[in-house]
TIDO-124395 format. One record per atom (N, C-alpha, C): x, y, z; atom name. Coordinates in Angstrom, 2 decimals, always signed. Layout:
<recs>
{xx = X&yy = Y&zz = Z&atomo = CA} $
...
</recs>
This chain:
<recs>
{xx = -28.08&yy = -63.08&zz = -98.55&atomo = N} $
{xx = -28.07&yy = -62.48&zz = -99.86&atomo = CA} $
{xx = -28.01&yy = -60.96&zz = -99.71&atomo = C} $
{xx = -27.20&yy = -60.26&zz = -100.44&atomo = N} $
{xx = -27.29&yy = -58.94&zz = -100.49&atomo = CA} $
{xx = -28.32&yy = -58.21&zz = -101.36&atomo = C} $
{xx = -28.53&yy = -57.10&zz = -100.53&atomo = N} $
{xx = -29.77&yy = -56.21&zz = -100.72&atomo = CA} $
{xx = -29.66&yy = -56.00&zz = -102.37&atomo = C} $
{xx = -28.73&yy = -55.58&zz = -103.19&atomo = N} $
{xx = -28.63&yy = -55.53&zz = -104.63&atomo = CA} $
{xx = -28.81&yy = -56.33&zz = -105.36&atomo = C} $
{xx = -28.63&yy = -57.77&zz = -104.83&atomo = N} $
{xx = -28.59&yy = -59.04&zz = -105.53&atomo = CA} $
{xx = -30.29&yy = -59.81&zz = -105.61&atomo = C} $
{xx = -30.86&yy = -59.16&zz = -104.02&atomo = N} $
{xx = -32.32&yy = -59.62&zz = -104.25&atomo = CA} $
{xx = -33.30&yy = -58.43&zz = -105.01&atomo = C} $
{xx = -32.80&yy = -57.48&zz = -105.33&atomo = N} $
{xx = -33.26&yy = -56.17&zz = -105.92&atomo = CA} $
{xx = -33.31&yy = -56.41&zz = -107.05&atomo = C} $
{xx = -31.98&yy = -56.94&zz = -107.18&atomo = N} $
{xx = -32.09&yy = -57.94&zz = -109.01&atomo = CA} $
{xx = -32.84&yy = -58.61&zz = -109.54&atomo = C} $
{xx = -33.07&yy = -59.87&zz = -108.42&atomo = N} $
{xx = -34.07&yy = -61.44&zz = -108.72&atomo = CA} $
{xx = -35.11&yy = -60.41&zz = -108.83&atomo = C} $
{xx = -35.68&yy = -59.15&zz = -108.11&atomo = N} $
{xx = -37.63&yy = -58.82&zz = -107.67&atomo = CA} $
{xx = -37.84&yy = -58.31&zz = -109.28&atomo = C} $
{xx = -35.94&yy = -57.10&zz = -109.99&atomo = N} $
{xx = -36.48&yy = -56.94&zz = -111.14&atomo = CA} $
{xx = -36.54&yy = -57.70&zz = -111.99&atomo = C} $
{xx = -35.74&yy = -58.50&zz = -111.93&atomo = N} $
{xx = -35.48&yy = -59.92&zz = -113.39&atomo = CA} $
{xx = -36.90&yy = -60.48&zz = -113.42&atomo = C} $
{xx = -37.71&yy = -60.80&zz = -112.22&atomo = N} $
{xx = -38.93&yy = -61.28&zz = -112.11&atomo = CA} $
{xx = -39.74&yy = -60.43&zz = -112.72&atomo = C} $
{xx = -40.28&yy = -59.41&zz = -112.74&atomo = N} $
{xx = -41.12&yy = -58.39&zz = -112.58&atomo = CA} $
{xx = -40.67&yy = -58.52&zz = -114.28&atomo = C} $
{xx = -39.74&yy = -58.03&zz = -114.77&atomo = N} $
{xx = -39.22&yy = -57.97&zz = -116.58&atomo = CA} $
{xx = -39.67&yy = -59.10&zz = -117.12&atomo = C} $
{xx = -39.96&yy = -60.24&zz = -116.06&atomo = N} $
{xx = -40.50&yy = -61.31&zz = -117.24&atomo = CA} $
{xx = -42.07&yy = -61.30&zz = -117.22&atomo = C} $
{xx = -42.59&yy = -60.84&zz = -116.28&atomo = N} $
{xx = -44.06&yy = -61.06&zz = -117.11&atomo = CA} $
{xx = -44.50&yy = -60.40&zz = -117.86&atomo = C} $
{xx = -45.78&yy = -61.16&zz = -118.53&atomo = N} $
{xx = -46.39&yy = -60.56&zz = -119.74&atomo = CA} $
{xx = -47.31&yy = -59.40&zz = -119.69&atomo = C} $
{xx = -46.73&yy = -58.51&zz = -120.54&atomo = N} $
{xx = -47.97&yy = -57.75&zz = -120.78&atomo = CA} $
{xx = -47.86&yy = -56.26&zz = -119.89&atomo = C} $
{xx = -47.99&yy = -55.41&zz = -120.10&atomo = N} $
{xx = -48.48&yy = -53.90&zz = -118.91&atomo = CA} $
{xx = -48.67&yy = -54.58&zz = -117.78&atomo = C} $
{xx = -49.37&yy = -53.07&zz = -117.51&atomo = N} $
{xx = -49.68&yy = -53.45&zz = -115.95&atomo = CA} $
{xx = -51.18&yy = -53.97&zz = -115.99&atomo = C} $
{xx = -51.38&yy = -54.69&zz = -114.82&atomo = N} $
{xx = -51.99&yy = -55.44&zz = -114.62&atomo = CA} $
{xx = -53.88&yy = -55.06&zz = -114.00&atomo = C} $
{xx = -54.88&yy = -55.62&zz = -114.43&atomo = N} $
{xx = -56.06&yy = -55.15&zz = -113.42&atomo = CA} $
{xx = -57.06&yy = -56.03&zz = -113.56&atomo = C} $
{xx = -57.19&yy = -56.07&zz = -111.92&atomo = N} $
{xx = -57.96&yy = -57.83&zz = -112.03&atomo = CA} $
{xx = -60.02&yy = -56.95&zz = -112.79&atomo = C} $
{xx = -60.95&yy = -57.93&zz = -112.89&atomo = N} $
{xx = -61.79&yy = -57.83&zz = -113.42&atomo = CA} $
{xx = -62.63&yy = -58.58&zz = -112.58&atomo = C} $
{xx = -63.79&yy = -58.28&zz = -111.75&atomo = N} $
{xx = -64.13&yy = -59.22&zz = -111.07&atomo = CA} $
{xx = -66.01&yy = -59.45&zz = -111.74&atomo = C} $
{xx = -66.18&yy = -60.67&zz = -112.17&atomo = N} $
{xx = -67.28&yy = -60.95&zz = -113.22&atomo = CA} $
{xx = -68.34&yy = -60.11&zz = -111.80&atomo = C} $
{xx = -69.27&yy = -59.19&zz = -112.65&atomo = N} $
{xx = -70.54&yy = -58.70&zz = -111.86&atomo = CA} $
{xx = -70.07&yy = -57.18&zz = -111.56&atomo = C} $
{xx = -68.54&yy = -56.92&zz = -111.47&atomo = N} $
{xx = -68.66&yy = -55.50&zz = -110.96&atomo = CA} $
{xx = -67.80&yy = -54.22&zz = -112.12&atomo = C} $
{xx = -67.11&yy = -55.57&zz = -112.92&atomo = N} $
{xx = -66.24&yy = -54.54&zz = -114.18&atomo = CA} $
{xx = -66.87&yy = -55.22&zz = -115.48&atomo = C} $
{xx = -67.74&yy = -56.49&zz = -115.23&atomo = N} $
{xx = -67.96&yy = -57.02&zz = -116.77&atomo = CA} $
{xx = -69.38&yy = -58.40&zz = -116.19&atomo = C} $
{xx = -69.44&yy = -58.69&zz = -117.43&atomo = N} $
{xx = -70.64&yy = -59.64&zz = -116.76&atomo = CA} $
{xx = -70.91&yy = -60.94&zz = -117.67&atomo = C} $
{xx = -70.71&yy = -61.89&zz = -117.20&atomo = N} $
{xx = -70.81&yy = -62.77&zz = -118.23&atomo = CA} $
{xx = -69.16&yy = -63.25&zz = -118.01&atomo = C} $
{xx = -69.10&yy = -64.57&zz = -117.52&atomo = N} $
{xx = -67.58&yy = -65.45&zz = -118.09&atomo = CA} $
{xx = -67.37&yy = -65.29&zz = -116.17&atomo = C} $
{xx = -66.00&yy = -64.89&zz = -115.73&atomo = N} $
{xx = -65.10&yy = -65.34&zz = -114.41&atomo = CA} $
{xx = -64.66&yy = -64.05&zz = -113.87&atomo = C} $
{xx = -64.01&yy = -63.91&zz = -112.86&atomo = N} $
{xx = -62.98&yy = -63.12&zz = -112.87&atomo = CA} $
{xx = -61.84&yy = -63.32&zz = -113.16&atomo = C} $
{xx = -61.32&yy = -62.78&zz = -113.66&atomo = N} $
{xx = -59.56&yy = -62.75&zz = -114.34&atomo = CA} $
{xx = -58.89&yy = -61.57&zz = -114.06&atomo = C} $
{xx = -57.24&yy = -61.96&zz = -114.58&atomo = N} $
{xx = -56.27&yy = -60.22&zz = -114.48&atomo = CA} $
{xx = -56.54&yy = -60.19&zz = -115.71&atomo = C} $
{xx = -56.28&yy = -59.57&zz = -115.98&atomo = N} $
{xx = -55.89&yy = -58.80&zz = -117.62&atomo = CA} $
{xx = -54.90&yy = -58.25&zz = -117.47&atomo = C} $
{xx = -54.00&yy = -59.00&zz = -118.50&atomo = N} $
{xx = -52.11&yy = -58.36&zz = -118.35&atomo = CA} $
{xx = -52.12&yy = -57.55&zz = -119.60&atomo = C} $
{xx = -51.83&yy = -56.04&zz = -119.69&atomo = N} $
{xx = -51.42&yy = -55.16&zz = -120.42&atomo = CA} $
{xx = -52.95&yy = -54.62&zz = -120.96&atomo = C} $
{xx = -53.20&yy = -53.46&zz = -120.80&atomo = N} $
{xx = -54.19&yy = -52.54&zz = -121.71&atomo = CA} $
{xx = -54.71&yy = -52.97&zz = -122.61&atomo = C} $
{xx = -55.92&yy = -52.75&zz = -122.96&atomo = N} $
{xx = -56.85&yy = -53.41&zz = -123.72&atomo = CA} $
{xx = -56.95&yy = -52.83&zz = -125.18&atomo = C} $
{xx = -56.35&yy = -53.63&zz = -126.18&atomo = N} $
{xx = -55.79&yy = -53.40&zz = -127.69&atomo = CA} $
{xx = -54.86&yy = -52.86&zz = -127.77&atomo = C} $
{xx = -53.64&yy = -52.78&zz = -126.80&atomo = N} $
{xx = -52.20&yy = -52.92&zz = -126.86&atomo = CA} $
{xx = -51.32&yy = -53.60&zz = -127.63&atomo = C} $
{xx = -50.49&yy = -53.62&zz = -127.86&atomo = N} $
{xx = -49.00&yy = -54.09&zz = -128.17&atomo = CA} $
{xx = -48.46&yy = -54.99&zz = -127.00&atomo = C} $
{xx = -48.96&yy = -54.56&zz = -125.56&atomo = N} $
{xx = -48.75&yy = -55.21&zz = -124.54&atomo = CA} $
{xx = -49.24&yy = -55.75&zz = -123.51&atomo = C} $
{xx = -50.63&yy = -56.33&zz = -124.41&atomo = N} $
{xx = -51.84&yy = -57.19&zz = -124.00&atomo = CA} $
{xx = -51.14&yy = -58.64&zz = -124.02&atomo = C} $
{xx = -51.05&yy = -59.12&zz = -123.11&atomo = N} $
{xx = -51.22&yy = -60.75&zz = -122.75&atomo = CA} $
{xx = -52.00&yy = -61.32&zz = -122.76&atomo = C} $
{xx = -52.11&yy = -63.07&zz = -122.16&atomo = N} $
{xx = -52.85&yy = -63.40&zz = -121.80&atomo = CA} $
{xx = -53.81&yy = -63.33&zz = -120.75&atomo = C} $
{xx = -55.32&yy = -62.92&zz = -120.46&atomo = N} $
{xx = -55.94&yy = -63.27&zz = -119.32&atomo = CA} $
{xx = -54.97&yy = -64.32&zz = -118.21&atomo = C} $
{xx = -55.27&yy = -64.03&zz = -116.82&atomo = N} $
{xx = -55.07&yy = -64.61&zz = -115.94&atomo = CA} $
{xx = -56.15&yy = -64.96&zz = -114.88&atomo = C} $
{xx = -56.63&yy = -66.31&zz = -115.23&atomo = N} $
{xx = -57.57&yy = -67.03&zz = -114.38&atomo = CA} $
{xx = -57.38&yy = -67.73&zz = -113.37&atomo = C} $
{xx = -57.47&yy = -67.69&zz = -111.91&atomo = N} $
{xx = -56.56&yy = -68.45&zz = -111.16&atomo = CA} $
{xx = -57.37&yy = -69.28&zz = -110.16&atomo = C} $
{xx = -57.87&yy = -70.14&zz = -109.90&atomo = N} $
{xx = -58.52&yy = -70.89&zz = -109.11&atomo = CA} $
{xx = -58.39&yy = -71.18&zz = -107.87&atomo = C} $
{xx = -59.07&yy = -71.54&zz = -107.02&atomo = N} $
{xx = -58.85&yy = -70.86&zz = -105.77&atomo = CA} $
{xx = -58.46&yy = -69.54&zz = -105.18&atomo = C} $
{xx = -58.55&yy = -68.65&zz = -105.33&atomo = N} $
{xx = -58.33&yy = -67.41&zz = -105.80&atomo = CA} $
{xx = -59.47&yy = -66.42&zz = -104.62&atomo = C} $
{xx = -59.00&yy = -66.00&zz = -103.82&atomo = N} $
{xx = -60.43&yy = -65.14&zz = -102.93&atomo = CA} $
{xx = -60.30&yy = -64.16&zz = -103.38&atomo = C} $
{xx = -61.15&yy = -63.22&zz = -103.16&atomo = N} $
{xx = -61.11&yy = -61.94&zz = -104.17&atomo = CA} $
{xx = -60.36&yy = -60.79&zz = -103.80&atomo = C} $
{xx = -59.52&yy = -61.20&zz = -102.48&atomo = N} $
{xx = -58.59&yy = -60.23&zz = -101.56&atomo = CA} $
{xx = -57.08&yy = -61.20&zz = -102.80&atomo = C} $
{xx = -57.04&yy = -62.49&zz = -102.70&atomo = N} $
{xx = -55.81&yy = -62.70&zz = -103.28&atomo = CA} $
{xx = -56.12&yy = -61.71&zz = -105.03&atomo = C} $
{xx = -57.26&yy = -62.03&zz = -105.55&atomo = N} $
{xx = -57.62&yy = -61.65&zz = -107.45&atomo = CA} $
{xx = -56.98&yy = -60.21&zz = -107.49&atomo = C} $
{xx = -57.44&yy = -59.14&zz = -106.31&atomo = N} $
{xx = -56.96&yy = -57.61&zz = -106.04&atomo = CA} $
{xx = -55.31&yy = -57.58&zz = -105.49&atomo = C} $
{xx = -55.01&yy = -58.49&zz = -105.14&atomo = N} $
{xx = -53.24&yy = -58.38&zz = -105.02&atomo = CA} $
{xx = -52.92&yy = -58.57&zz = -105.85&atomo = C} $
{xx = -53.20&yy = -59.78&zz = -106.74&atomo = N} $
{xx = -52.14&yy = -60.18&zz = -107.73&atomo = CA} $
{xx = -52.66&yy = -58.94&zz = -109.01&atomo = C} $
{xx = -53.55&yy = -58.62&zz = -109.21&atomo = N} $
{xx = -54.03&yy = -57.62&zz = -109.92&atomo = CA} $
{xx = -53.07&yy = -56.45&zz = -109.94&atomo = C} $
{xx = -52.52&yy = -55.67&zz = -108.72&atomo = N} $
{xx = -51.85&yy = -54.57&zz = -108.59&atomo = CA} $
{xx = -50.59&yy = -54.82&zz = -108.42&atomo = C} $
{xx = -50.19&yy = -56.34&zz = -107.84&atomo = N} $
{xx = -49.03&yy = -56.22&zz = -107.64&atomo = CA} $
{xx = -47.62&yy = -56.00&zz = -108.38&atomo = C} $
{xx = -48.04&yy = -56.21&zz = -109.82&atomo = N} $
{xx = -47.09&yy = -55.45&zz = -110.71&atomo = CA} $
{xx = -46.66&yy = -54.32&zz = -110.58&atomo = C} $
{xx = -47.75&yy = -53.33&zz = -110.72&atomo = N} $
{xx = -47.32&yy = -51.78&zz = -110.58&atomo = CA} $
{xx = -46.83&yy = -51.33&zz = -109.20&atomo = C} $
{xx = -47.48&yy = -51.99&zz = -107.99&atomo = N} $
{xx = -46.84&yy = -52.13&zz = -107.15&atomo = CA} $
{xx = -45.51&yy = -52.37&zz = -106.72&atomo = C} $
{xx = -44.83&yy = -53.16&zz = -107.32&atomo = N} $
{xx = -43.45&yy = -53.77&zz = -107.18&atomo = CA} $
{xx = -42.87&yy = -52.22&zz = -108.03&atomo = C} $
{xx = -43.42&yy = -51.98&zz = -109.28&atomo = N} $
{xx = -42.63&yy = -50.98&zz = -109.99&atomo = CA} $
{xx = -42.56&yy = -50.04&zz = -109.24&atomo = C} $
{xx = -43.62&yy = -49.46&zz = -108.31&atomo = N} $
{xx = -43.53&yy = -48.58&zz = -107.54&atomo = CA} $
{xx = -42.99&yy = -48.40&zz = -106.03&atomo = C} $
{xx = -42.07&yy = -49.59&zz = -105.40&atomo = N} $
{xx = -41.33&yy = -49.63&zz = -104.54&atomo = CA} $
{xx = -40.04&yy = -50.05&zz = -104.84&atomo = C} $
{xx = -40.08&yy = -50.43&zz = -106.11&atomo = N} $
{xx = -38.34&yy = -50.75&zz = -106.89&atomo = CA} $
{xx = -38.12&yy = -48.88&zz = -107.08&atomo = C} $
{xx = -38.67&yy = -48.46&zz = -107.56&atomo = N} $
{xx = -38.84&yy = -46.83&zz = -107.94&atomo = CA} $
{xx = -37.82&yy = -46.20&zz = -106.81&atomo = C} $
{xx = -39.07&yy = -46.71&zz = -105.96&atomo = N} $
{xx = -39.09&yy = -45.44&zz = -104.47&atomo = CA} $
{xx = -37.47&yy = -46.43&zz = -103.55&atomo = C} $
{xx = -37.52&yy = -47.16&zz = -103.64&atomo = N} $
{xx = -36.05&yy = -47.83&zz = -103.49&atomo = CA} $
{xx = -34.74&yy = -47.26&zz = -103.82&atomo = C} $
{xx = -34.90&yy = -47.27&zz = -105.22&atomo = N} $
{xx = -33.84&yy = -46.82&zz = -106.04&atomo = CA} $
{xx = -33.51&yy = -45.60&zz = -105.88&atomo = C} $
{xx = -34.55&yy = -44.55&zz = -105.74&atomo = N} $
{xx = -34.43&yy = -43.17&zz = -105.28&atomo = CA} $
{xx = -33.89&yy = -42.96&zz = -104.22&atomo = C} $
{xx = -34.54&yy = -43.60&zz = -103.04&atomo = N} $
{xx = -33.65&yy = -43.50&zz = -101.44&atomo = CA} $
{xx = -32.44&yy = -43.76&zz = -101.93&atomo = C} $
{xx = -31.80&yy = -44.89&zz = -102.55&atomo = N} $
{xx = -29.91&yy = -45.53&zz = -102.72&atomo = CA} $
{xx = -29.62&yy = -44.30&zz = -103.05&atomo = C} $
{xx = -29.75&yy = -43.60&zz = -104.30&atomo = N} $
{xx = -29.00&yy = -42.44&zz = -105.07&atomo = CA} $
{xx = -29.15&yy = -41.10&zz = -104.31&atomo = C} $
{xx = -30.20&yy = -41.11&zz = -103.08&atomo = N} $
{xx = -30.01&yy = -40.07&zz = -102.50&atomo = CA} $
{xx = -29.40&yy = -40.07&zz = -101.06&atomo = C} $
{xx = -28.89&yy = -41.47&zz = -100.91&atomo = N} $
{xx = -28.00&yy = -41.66&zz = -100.06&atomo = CA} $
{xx = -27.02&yy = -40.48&zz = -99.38&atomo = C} $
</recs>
């Protein structure tokens, strides 16, 4: 597969989920009472989603999937910049 074509699928992916960016919540150290969850999009947004509760879940995976949104935005970024300064 070419490098543009999987650059595509990471953004087409990344455009479909819900909500801002993302930040996991881990019950005892950001809130107290209920689980840990992500929270997709800013809190009383326009681009608040649904909570994301995920089971089985270690708290090294809850902190990846937590950042890895803005993450991806921020190496699609720094990607795109290297091509055009080719």
């Amino acid at each position: 597969m070419e490098l543009q074509d999987r650059l595509k699928e990471i953004r087409d992916r990344l455009d479909n989920t819900q909500g801002g960016d993302w930040k996991y919540f881990k019950e005892g150290r950001e809130h107290t009472g209920g689980s840990d969850f992500i929270m997709t999009g800013p809190w009383g947004s326009d681009e608040r989603g649904e909570d994301l509760e995920i089971t089985g879940a270690t708290e090294g995976d809850m902190e990846f999937i937590g950042d890895a949104k803005s993450d991806i935005k921020h190496l699609l970024f720094i990607i795109e910049t290297l091509q055009k300064n080719k």
